[in-house]
Backbone bond lengths (Angstrom), bond angles and torsions (degrees), N, CA, C in turn:
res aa  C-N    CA-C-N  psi(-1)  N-CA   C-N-CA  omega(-1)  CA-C   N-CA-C  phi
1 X - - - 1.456 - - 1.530 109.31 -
2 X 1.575 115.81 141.61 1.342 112.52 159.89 1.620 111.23 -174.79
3 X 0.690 123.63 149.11 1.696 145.11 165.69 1.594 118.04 -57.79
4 X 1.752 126.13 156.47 0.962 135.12 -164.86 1.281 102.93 -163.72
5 X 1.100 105.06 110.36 1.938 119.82 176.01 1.414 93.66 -59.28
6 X 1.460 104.96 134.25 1.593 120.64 179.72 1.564 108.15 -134.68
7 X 1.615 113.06 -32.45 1.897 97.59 161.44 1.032 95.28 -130.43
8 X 1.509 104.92 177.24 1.699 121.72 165.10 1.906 100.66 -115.51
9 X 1.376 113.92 123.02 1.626 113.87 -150.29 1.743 75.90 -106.50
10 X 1.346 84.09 131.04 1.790 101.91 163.05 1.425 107.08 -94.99
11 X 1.457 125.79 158.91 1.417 128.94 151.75 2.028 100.11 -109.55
12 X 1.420 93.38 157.11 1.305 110.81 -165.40 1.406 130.73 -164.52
13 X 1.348 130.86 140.26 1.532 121.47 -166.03 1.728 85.49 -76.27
14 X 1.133 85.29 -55.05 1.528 89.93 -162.00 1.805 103.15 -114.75
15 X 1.310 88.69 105.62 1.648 111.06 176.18 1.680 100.00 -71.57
16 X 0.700 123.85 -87.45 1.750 108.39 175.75 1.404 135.99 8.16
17 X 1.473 81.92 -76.85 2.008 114.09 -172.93 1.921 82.47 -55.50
18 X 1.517 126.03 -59.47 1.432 121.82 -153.98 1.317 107.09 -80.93
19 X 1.682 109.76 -5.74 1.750 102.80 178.30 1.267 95.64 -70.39
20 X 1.714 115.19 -57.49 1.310 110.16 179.96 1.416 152.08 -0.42
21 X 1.721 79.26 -77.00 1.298 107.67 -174.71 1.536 108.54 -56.99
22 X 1.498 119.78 -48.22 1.608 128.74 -135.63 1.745 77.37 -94.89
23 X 1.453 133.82 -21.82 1.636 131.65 171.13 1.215 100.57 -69.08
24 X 0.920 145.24 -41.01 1.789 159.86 -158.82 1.727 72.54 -81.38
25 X 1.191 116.45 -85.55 1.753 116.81 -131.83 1.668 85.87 -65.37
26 X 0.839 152.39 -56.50 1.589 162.96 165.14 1.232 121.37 -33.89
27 X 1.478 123.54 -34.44 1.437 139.97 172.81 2.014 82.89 68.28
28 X 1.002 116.70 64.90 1.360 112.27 145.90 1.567 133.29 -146.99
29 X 1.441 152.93 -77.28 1.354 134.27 162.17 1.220 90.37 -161.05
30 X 1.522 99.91 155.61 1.693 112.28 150.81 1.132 138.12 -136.09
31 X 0.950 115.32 158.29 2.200 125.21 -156.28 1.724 90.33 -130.81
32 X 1.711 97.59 144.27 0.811 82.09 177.57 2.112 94.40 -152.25
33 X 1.493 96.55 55.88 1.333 123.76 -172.57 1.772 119.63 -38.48
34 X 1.266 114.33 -17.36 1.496 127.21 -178.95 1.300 101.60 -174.74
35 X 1.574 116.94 -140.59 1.303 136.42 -141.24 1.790 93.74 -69.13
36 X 1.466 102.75 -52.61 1.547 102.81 -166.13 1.323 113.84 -93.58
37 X 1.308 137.82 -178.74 1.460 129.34 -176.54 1.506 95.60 -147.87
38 X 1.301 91.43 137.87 1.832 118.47 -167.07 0.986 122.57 -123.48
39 X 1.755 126.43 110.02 1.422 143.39 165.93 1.480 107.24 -86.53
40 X 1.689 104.95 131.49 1.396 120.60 173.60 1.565 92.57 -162.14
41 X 1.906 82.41 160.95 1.678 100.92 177.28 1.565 128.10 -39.75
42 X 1.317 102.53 -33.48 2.004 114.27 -147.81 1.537 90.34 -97.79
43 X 1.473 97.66 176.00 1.414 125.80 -170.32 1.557 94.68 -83.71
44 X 1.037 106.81 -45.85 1.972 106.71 -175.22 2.071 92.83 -100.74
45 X 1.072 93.35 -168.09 1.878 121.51 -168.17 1.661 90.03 -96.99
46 X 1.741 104.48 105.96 1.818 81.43 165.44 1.503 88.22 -116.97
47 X 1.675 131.85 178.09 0.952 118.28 -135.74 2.039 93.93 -178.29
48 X 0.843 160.36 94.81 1.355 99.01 -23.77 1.756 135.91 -76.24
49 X 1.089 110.78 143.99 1.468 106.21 -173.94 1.556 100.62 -71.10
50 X 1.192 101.58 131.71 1.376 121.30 169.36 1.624 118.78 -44.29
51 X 1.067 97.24 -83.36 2.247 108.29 173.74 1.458 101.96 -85.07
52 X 1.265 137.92 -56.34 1.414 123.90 -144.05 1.727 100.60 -81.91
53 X 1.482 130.98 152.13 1.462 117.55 157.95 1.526 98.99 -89.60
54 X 1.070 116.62 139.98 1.519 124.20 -161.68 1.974 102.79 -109.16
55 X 1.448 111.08 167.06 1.718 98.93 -179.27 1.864 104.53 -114.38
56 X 1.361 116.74 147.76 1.017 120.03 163.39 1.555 115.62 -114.89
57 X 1.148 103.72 131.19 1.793 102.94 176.67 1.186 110.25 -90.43
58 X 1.288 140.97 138.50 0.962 144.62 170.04 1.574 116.86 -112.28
59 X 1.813 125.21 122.55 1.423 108.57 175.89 1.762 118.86 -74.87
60 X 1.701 103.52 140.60 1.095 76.86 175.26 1.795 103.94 -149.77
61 X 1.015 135.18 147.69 1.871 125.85 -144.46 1.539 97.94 -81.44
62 X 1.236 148.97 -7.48 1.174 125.93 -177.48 1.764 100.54 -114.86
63 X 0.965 123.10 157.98 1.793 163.74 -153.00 1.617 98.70 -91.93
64 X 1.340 109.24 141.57 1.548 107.93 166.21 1.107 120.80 -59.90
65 X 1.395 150.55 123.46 1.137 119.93 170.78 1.864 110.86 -87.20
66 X 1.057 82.31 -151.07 1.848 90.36 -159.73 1.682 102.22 -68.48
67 X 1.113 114.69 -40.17 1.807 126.69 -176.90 1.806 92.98 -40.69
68 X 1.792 96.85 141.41 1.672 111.94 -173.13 2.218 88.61 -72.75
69 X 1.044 123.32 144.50 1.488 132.28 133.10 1.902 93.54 -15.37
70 X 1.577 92.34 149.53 1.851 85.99 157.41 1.540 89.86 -134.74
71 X 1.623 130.98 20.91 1.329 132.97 179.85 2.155 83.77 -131.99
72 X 1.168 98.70 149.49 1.429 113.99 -174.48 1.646 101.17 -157.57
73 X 1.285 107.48 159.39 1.794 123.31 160.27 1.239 93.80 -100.21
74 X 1.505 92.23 161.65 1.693 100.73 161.47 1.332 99.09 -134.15
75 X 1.806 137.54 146.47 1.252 112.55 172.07 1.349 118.38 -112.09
76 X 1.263 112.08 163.50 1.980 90.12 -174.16 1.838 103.02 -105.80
77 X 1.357 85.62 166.96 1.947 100.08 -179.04 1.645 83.21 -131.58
78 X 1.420 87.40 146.63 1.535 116.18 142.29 1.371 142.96 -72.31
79 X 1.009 130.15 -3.41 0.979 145.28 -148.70 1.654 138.18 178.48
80 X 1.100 133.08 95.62 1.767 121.91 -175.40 1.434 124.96 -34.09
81 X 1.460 122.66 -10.87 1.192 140.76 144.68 1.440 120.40 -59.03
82 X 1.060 118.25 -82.70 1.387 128.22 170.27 1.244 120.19 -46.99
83 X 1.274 114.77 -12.18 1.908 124.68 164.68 1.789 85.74 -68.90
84 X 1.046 92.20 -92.56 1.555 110.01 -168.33 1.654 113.64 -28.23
85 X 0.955 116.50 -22.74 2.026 124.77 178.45 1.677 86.55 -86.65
86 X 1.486 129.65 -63.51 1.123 125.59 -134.53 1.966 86.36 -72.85
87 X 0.943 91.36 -69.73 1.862 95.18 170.38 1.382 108.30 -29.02
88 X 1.124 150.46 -64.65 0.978 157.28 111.22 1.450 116.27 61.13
89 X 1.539 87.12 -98.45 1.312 134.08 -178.00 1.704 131.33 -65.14
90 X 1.992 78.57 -41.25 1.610 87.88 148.17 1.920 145.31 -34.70
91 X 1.407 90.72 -67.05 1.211 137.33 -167.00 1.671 94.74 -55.18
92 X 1.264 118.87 -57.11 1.078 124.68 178.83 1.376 136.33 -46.25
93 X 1.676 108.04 -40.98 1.207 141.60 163.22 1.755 122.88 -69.87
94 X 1.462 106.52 -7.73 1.520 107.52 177.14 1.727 117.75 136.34
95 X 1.198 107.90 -23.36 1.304 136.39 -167.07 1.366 98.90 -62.90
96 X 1.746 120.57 157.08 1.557 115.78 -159.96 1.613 83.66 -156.48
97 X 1.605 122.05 129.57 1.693 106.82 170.08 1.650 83.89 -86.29
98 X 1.847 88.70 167.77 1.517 107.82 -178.92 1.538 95.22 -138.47
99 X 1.245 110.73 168.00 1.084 132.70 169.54 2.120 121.96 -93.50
100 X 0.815 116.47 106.28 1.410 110.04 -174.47 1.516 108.96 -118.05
101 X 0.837 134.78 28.39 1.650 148.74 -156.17 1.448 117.03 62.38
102 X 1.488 119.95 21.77 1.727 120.78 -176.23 1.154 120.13 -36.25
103 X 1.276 122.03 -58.49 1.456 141.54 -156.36 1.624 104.59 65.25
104 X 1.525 100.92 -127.16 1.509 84.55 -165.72 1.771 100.40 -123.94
105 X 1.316 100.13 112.86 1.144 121.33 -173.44 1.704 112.59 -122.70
106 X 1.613 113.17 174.76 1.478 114.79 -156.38 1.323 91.52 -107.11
107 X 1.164 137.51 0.29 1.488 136.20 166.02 1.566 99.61 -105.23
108 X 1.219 98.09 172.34 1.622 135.85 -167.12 1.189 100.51 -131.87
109 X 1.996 119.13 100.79 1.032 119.00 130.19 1.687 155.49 -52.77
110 X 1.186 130.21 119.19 1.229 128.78 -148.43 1.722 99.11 -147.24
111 X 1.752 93.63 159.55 2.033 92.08 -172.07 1.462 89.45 -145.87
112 X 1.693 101.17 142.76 1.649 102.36 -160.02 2.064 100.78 -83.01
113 X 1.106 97.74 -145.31 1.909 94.41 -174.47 1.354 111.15 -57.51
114 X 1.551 112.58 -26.06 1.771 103.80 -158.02 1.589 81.77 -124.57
115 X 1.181 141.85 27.58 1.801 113.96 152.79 1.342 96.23 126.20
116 X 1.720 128.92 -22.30 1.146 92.20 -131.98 1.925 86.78 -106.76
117 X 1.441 108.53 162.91 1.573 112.18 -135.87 2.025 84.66 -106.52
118 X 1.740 93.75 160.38 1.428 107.47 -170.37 1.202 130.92 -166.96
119 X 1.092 153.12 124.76 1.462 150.52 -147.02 1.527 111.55 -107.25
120 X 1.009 118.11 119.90 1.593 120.96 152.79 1.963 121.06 -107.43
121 X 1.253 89.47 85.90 1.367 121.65 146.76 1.643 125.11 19.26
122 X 0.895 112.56 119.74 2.140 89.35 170.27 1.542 75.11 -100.77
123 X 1.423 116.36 176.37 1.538 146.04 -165.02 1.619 88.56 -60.65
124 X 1.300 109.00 155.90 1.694 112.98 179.22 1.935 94.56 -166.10
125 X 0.856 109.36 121.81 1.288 137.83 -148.23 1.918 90.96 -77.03
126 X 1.740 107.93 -39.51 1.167 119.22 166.10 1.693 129.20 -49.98
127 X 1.322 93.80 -33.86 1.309 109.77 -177.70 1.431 117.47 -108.28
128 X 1.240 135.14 15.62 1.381 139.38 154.05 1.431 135.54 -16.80
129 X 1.604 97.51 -56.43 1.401 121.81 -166.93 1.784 114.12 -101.14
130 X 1.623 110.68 7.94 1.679 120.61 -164.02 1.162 103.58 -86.07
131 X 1.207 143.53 -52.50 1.430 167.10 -125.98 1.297 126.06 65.60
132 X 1.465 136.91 -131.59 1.148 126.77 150.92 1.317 135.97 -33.18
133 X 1.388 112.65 -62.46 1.538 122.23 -166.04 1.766 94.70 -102.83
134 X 1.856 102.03 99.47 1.493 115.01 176.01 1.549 109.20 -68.04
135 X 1.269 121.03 -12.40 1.677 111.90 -177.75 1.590 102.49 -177.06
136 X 1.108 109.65 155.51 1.684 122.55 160.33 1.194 118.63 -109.19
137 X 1.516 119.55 104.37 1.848 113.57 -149.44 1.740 91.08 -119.42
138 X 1.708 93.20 130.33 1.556 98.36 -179.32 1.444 102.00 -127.27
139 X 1.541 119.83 129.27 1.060 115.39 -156.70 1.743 95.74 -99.76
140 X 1.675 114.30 161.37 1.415 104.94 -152.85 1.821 86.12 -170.64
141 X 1.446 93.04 144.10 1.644 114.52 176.36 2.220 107.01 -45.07
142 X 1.519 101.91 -51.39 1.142 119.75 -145.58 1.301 107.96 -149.09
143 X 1.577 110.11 71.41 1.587 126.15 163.16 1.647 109.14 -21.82
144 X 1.258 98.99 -76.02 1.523 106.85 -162.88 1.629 100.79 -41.56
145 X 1.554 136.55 -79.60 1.592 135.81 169.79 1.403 122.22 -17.57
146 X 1.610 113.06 -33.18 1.463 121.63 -164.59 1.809 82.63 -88.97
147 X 0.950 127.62 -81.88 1.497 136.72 167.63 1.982 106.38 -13.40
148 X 1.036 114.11 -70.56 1.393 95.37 171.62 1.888 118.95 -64.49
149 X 1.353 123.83 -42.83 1.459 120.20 -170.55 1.260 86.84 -53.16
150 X 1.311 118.32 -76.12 2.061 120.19 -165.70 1.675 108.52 -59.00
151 X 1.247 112.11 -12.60 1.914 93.33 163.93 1.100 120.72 -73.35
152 X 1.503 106.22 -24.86 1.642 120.11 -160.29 1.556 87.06 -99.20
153 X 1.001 144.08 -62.73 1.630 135.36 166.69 1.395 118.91 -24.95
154 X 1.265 128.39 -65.32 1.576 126.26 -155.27 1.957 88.96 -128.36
155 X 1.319 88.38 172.69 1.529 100.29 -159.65 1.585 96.26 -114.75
156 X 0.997 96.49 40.31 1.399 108.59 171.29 1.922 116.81 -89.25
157 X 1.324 139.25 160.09 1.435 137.97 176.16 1.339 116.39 -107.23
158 X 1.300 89.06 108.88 1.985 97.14 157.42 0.962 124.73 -20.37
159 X 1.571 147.07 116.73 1.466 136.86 161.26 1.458 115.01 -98.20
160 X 1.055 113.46 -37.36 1.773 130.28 -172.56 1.330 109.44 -160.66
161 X 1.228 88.39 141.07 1.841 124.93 177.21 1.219 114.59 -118.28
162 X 1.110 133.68 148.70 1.454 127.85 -168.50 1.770 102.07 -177.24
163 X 1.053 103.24 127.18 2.090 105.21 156.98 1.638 110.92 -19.14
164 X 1.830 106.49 -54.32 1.214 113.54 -166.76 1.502 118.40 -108.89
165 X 1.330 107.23 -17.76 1.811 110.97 176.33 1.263 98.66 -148.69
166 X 1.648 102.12 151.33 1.139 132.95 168.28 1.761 114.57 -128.26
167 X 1.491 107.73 135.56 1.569 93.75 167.43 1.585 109.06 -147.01
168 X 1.463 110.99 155.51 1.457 113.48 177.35 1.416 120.93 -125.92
169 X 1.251 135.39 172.04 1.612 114.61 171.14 1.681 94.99 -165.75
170 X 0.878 114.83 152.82 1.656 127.22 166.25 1.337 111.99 -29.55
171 X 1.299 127.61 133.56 1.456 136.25 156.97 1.308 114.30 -65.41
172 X 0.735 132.95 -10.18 1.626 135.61 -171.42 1.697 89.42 -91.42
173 X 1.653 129.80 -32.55 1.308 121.33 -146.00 1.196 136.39 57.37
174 X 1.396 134.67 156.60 1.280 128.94 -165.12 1.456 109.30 98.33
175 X 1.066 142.34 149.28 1.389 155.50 -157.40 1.417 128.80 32.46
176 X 0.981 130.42 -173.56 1.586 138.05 -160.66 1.821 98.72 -46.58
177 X 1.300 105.19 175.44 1.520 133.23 148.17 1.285 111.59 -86.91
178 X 1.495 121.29 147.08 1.958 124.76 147.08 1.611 95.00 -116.79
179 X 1.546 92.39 129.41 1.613 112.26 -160.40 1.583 85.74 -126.51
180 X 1.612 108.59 160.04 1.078 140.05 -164.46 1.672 125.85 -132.20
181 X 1.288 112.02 68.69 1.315 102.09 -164.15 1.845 133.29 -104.45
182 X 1.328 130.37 149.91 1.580 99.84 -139.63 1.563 75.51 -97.62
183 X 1.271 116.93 163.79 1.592 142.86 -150.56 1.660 104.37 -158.31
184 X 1.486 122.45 112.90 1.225 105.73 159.25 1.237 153.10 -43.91
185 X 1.371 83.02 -26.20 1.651 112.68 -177.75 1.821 115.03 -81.48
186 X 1.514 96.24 142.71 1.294 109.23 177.47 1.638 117.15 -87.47
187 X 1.178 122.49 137.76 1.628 109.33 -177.65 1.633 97.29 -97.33
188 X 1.403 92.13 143.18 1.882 128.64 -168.39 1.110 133.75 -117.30
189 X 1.693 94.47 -41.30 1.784 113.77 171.84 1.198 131.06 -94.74
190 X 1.040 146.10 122.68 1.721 110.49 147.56 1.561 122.59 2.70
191 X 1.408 124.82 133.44 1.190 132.51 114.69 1.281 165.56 -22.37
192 X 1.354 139.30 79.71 1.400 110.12 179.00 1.466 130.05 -76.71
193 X 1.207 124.46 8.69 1.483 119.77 -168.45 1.760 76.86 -132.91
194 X 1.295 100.02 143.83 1.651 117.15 163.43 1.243 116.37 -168.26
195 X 1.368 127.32 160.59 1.674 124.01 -169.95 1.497 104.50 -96.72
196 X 1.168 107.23 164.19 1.582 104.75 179.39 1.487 75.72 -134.35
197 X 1.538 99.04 143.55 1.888 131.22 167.55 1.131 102.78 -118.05
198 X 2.001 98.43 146.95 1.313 125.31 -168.44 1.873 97.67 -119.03
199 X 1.088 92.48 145.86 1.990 99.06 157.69 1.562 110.56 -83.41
200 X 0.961 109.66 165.03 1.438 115.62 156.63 1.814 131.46 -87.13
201 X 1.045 105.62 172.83 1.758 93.76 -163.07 1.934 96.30 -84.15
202 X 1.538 95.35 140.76 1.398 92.99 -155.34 1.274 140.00 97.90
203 X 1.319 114.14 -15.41 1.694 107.32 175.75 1.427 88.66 -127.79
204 X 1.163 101.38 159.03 1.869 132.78 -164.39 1.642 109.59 -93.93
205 X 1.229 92.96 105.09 1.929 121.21 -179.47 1.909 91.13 -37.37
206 X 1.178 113.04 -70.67 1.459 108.08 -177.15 1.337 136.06 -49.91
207 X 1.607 95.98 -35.29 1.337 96.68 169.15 1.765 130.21 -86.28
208 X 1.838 103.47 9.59 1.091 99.32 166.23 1.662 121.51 -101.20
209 X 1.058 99.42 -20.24 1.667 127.69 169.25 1.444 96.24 -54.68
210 X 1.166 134.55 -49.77 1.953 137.24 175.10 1.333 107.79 -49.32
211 X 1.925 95.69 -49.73 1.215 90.91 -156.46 1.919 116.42 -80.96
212 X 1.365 107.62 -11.04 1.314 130.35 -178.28 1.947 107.00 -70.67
213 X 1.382 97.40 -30.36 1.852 107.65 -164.36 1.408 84.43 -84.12
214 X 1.465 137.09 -13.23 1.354 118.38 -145.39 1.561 79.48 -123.13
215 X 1.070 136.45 -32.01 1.744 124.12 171.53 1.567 103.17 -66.38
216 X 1.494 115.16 -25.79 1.796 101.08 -170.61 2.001 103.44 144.72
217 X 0.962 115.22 -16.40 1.417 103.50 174.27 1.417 106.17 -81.26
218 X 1.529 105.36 155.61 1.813 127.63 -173.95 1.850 86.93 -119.73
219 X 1.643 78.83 148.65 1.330 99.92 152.15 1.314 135.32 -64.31
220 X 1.551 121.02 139.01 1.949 110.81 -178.93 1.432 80.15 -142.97
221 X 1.922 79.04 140.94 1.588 96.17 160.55 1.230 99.00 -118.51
222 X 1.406 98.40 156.63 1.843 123.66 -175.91 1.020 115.08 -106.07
223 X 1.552 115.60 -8.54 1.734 123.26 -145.16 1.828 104.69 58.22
224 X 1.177 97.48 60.06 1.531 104.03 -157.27 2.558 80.69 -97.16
225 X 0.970 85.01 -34.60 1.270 90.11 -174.74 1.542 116.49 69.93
226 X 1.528 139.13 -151.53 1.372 135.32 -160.39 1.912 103.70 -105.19
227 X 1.227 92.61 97.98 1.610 106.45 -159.61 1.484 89.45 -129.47
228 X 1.561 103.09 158.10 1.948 106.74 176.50 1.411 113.82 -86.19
229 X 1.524 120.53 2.09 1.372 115.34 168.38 1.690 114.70 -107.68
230 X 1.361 103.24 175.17 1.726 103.21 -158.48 1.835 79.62 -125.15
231 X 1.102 100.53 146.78 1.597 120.42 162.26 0.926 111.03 -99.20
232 X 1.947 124.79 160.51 1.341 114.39 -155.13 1.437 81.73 -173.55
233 X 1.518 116.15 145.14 1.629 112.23 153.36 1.448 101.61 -133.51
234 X 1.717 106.02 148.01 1.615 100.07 174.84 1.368 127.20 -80.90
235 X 0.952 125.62 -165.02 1.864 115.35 -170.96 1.323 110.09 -76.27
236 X 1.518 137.85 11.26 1.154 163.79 102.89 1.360 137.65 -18.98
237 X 1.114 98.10 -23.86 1.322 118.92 -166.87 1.710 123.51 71.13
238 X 1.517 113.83 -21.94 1.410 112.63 166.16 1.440 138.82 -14.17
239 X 1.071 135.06 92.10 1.715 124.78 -160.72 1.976 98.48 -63.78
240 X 1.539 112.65 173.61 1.340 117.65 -147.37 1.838 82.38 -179.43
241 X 1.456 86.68 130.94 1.737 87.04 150.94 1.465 105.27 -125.37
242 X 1.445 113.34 164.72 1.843 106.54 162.34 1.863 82.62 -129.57
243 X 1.878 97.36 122.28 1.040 109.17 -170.24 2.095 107.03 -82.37
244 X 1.088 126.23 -171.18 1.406 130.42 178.19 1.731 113.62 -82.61
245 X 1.328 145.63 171.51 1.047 119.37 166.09 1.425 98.94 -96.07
246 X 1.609 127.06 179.31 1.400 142.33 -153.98 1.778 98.77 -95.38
């Protein structure tokens, strides 16, 4: 048994305005079929997407506050050109650089309409083959722990271990990284960016939810109330959903 990150769920005043944007910055589409609004590769809504991890916006009434994300995208370029357009190009569309203590680094930090923070990439030889979104980077006390809970969660492959990073990505290949990076900082708040996990067709939503409490995730309530998905944080505290199957 195991799980497979299929979106990265935004919160948002305005789910719309941020589907937009993140279709714009991605060069891919958005749907926005009911409550939540959904960016993916295709011309229609596929669901789950096969290779890409896709974004869901979610509306939600309160404002970013000032606290950095400790979950981020990063996007990749091809090229030192194509840094410089995509940055660019960003900016135009709503995009704001921020300051997060970088110093002077070969990426360009940047935060979409409502705060929330993001990397554009110089070329990385690693990330060639991802598409847009080169990684989903969650920053964390203790790479190595985060690296085993999420190996043992999703059926995804280890690439690197490190004191300070960890990263994993689909065996199949094709789409982003989930990276692991060590952070002094302790997480306190809520989140606005978090992944939502899927089962596969055939294995039992509950019985992976057992099996998730028993590697190290706790239960969270949201006031989420009697809904088909389960909330979850990792031994991190990171929030997590494992959504229902379709």
């Amino acid at each position: 048994m195991a799980l497979r990150p299929v979106q990265v769920n935004i919160k948002a005043l305005d789910g719309l305005a941020v589907g937009r944007f993140w279709a714009e910055a991605l060069g891919w589409n958005v749907f926005s079929p009911g409550v939540t609004t959904y960016v993916g590769p295709d011309s229609d809504p596929v669901w789950p997407h096969p290779v890409a991890v896709c974004i869901d916006i979610v509306p939600v009434p309160e404002p970013k506050t000032a606290t950095k994300n400790r979950t981020h995208l990063d996007l990749a370029t091809t090229s030192a050109a194509h840094q410089t357009e995509l940055v660019a190009r960003l900016q135009t569309i709503g995009a704001v650089p921020v300051d997060v203590g970088q110093a002077d680094v070969p990426w360009t930090v940047l935060a979409d309409p409502e705060g929330n923070e993001f990397c554009v990439l110089e070329p990385r030889d690693v990330y060639r083959d991802t598409g847009p979104i080169a990684a989903v980077v969650v920053d964390c006390v203790d790479p190595r722990a985060m690296a085993r809970f999420w190996g043992e969660a999703m059926d995804w492959t280890l690439h690197e271990v490190t004191d300070d990073h960890a990263s994993l990505r689909s065996a199949k290949g094709g789409g982003p990284y989930l990276e692991f990076l060590r952070s002094p900082d302790v997480k306190t708040v809520p989140d606005r960016i978090h992944l939502d996990l899927l089962p596969y067709p055939g294995d039992d939503k509950a019985a992976e939810v057992d099996r998730l409490r028993a590697l190290g995730a706790t239960d969270l309530d949201l006031g989420q109330g009697d809904v088909p998905w389960t909330c979850l944080t990792d031994p991190e505290g990171h929030e997590f959903c494992v959504l229902a199957l379709p």
